[in-house]
BAVOTOR-240607 format. One line per field, with one value per atom (N, C-alpha, C): residue number from 1; chain; atom name; x, y, z. Coordinates in pm, 1 decimal, padded with zeros to 6 digits. Example, Ala and Ser with C-alpha at 12.3 -4.5 7.8 and 13.67 -1.06 7.14 Angstrom:
% residues 2
nr = [1:1:1:2:2:2]
kette = [A:A:A:A:A:A]
atom = [N:CA:C:N:CA:C]
x = [01319.0:01230.0:01320.0:01285.0:01367.0:01290.0]
y = [-00569.0:-00450.0:-00330.0:-00225.0:-00106.0:00003.0]
z = [00780.0:00780.0:00780.0:00708.0:00714.0:00787.0]
This chain:
% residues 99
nr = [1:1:1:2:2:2:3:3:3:4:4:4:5:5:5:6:6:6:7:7:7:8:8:8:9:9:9:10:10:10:11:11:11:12:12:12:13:13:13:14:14:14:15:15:15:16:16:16:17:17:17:18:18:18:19:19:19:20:20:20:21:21:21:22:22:22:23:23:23:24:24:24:25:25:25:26:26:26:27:27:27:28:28:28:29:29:29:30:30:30:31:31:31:32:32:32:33:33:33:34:34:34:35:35:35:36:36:36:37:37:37:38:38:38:39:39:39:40:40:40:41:41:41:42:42:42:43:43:43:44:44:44:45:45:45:46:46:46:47:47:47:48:48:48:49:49:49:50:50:50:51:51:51:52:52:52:53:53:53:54:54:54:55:55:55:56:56:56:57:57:57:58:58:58:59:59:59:60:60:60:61:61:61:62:62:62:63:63:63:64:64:64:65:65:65:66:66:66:67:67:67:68:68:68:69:69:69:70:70:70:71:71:71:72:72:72:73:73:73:74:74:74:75:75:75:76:76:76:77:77:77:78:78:78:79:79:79:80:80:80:81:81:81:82:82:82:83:83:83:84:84:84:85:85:85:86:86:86:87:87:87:88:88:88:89:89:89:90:90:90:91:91:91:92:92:92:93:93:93:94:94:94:95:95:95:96:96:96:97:97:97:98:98:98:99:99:99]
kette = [A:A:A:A:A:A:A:A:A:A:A:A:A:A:A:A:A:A:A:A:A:A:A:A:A:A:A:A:A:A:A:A:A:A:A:A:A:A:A:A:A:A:A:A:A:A:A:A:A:A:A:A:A:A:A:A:A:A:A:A:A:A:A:A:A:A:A:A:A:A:A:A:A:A:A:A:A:A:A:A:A:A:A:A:A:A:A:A:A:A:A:A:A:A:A:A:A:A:A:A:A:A:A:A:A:A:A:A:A:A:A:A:A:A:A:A:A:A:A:A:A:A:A:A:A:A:A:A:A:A:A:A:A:A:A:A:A:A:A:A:A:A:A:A:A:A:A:A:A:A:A:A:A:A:A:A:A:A:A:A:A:A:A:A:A:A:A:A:A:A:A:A:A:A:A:A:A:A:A:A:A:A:A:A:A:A:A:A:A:A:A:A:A:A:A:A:A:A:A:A:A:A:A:A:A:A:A:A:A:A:A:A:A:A:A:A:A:A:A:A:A:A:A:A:A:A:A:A:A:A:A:A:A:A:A:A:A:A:A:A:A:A:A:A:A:A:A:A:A:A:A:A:A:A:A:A:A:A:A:A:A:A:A:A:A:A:A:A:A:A:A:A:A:A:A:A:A:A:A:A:A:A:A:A:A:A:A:A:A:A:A:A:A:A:A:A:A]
atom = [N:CA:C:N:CA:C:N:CA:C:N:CA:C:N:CA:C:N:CA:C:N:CA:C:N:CA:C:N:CA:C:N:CA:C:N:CA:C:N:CA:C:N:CA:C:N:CA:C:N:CA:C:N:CA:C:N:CA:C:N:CA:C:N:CA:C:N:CA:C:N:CA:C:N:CA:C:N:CA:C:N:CA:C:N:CA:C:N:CA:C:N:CA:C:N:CA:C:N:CA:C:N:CA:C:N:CA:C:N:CA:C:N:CA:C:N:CA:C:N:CA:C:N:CA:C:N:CA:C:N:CA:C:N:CA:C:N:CA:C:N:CA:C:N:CA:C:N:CA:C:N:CA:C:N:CA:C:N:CA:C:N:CA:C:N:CA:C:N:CA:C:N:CA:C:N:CA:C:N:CA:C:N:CA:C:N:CA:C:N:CA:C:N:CA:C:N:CA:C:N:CA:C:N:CA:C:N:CA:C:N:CA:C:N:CA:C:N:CA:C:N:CA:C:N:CA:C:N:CA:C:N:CA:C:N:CA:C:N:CA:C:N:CA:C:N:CA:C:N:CA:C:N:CA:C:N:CA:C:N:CA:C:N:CA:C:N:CA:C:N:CA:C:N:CA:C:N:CA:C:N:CA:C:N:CA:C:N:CA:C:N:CA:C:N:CA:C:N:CA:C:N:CA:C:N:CA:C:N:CA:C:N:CA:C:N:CA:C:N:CA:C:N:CA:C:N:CA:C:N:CA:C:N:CA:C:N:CA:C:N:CA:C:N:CA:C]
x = [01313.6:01345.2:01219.8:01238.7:01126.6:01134.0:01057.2:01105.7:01053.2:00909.6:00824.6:00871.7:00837.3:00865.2:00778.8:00788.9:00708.3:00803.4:00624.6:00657.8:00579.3:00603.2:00576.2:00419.0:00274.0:00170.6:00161.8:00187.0:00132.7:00324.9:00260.1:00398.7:00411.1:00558.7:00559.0:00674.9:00716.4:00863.4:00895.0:01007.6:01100.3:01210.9:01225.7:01279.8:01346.9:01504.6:01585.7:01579.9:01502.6:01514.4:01594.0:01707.6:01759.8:01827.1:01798.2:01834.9:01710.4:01579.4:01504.8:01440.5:01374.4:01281.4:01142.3:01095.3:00941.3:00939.4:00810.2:00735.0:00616.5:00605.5:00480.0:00412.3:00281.4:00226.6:00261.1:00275.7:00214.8:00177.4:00083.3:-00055.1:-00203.5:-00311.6:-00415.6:-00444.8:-00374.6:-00381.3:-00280.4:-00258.5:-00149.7:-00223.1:-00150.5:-00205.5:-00267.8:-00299.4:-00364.8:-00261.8:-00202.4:-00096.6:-00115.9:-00260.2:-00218.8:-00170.1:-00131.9:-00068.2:00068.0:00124.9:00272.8:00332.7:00495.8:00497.6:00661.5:00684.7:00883.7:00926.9:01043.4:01076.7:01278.6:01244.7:01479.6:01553.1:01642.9:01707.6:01704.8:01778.0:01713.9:01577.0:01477.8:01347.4:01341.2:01388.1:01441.6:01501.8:01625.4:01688.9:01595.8:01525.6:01414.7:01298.6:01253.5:01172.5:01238.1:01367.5:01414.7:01437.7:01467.5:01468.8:01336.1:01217.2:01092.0:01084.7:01163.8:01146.0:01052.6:01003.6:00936.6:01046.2:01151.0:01239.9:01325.6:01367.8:01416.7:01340.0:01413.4:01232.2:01327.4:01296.8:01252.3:01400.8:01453.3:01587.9:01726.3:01685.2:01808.3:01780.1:01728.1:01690.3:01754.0:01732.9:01743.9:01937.2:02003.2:02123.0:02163.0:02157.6:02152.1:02162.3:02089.9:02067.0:02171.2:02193.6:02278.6:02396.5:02440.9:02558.7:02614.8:02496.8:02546.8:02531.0:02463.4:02437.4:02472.2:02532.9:02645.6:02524.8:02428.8:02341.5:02294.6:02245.5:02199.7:02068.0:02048.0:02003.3:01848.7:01797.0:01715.5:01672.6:01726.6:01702.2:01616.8:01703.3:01638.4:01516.8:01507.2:01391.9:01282.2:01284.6:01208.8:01117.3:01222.5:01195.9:01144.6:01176.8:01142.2:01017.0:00965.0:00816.3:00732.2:00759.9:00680.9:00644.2:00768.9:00769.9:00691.9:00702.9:00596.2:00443.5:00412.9:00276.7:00207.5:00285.9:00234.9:00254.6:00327.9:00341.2:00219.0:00206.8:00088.1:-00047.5:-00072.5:-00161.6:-00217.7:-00123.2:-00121.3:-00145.8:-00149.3:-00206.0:-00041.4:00063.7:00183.7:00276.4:00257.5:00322.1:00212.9:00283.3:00152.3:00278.9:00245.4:00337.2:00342.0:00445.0:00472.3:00478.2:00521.4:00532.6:00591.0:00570.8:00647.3:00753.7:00896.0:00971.4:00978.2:00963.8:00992.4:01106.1:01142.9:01266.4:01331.1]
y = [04720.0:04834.7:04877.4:04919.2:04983.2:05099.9:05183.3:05299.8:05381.5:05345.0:05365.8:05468.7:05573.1:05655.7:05719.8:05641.5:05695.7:05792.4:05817.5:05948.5:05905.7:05993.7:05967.0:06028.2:05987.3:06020.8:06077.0:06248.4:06245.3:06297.0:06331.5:06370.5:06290.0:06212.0:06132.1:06143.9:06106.1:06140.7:05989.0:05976.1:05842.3:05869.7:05755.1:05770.0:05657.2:05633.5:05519.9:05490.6:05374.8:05330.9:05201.0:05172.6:05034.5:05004.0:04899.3:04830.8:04863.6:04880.4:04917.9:05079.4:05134.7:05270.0:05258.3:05339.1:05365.9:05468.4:05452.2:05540.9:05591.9:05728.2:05751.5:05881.1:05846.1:05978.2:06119.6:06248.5:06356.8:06449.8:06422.1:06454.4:06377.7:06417.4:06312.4:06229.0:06095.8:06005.0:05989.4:06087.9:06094.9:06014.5:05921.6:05862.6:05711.8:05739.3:05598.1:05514.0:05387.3:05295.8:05221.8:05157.0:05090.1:05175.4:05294.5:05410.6:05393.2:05298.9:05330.5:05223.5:05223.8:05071.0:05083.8:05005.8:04949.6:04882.5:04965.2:04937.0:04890.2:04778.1:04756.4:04857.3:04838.6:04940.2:04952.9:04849.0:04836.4:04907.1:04860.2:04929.5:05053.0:05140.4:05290.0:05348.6:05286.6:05317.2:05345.2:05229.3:05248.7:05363.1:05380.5:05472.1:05603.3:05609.2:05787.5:05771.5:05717.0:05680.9:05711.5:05733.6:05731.9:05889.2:05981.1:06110.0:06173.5:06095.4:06137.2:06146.4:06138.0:06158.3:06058.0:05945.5:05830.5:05704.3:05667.0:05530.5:05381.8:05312.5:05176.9:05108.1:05120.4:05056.5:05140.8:05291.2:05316.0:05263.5:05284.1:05275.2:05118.4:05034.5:04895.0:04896.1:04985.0:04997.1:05062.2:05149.7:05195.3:05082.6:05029.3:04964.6:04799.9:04783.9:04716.6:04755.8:04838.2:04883.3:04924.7:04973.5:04960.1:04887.1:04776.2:04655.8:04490.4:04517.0:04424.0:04320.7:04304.4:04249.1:04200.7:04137.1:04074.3:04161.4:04199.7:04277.9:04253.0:04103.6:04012.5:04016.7:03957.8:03978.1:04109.9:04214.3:04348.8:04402.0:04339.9:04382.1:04310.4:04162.5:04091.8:04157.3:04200.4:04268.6:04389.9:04464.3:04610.1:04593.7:04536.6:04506.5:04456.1:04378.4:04354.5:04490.8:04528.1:04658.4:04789.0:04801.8:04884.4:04823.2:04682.8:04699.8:04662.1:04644.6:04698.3:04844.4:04907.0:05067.0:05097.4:05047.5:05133.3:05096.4:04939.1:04911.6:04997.7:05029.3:05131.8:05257.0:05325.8:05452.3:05549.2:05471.6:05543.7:05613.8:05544.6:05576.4:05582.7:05647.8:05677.0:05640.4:05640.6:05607.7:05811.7:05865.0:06020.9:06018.2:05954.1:05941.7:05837.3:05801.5:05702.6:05760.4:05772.5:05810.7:05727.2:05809.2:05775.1:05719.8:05633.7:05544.5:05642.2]
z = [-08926.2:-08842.4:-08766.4:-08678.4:-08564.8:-08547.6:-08599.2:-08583.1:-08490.4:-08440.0:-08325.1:-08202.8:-08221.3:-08077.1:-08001.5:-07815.8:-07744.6:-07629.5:-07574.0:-07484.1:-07368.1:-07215.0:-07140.5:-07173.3:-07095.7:-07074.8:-06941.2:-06912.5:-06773.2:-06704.1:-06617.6:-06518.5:-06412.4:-06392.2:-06334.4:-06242.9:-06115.5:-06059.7:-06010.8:-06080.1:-06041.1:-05945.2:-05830.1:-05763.5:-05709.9:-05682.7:-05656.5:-05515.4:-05508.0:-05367.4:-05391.4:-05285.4:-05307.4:-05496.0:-05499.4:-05656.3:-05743.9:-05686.8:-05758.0:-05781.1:-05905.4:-05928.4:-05921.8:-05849.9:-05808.6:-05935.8:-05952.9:-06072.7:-05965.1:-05993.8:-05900.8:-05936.9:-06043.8:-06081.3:-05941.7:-06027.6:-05984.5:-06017.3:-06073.6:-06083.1:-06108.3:-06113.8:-06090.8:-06010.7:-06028.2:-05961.4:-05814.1:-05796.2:-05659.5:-05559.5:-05460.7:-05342.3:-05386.2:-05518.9:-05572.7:-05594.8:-05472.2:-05483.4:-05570.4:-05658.7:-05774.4:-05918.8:-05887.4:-05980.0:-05955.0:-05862.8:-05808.0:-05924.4:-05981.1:-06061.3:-05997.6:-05967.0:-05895.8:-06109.4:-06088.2:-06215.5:-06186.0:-06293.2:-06221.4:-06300.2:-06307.4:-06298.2:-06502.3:-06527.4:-06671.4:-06761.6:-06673.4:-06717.2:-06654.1:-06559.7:-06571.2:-06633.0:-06703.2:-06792.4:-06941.7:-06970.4:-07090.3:-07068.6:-06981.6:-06911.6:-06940.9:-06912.7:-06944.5:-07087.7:-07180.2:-07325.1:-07408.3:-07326.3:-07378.8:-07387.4:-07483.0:-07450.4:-07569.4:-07626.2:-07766.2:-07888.6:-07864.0:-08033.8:-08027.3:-07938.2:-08001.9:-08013.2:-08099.2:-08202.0:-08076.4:-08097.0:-08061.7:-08069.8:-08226.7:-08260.1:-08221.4:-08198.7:-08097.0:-07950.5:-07884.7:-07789.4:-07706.2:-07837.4:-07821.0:-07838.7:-07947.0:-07979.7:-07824.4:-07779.1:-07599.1:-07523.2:-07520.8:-07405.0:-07423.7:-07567.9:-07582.2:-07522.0:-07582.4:-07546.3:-07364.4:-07310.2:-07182.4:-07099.8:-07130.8:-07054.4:-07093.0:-07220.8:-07260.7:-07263.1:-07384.4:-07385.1:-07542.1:-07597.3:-07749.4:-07780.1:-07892.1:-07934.1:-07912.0:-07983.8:-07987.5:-07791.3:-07724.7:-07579.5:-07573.8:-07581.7:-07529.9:-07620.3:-07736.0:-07826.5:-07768.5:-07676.5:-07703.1:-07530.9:-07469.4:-07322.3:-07334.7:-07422.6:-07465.8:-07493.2:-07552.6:-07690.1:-07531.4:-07422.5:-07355.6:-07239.3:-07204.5:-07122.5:-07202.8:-07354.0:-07411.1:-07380.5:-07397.8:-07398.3:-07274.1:-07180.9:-07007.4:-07005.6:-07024.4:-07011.8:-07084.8:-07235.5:-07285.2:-07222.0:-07168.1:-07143.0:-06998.5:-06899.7:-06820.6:-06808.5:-06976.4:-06978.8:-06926.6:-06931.3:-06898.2:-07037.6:-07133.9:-07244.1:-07382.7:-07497.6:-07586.3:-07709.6:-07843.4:-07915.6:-07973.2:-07974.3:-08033.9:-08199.8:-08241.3:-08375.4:-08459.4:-08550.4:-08617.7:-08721.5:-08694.0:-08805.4:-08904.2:-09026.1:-09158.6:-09183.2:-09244.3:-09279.9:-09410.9]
């Protein structure tokens, strides 16, 4: 089980252009385009999921479910999209729930 739950770092406003979401600090780093990240629609979906109180294995149960997808798949996409997000300084881990 994964119980891992993050949160956003920072205030950020997402916005639907086309098929894809722009991520675009505001604050700090405003204007700085390597601060900007185009996310699909999928990884927006995970992005609003990052609210600090759901862990890793709902998140993954979510995203199953509305995207008619294998569990294994989305864990294995999730785990990479966390550690570009964290490596980015975009997400932080909030807490680890207790089992």
């Amino acid at each position: 089980m994964d119980r891992r739950v993050f949160a956003h770092r920072g205030e950020f406003a997402l916005r639907q252009v086309g098929s894809e979401s722009i991520l675009v600090p505001i604050r700090n780093r405003v204007g700085d385009l390597d601060s900007v990240y185009v996310f699909t629609a999928v990884a927006a979906r995970i992005w609003s999921l990052f609210d600090g109180s759901r862990d890793v294995d709902s998140i993954v149960a979510m995203i199953c479910s509305e995207y008619d997808v294998e569990a294994d798949v989305v864990r294995a996409d999730l785990d990479e999209l966390v550690g570009s997000l964290e490596a980015a300084d975009l997400i932080a881990a909030a807490v680890e729930a207790k089992s």
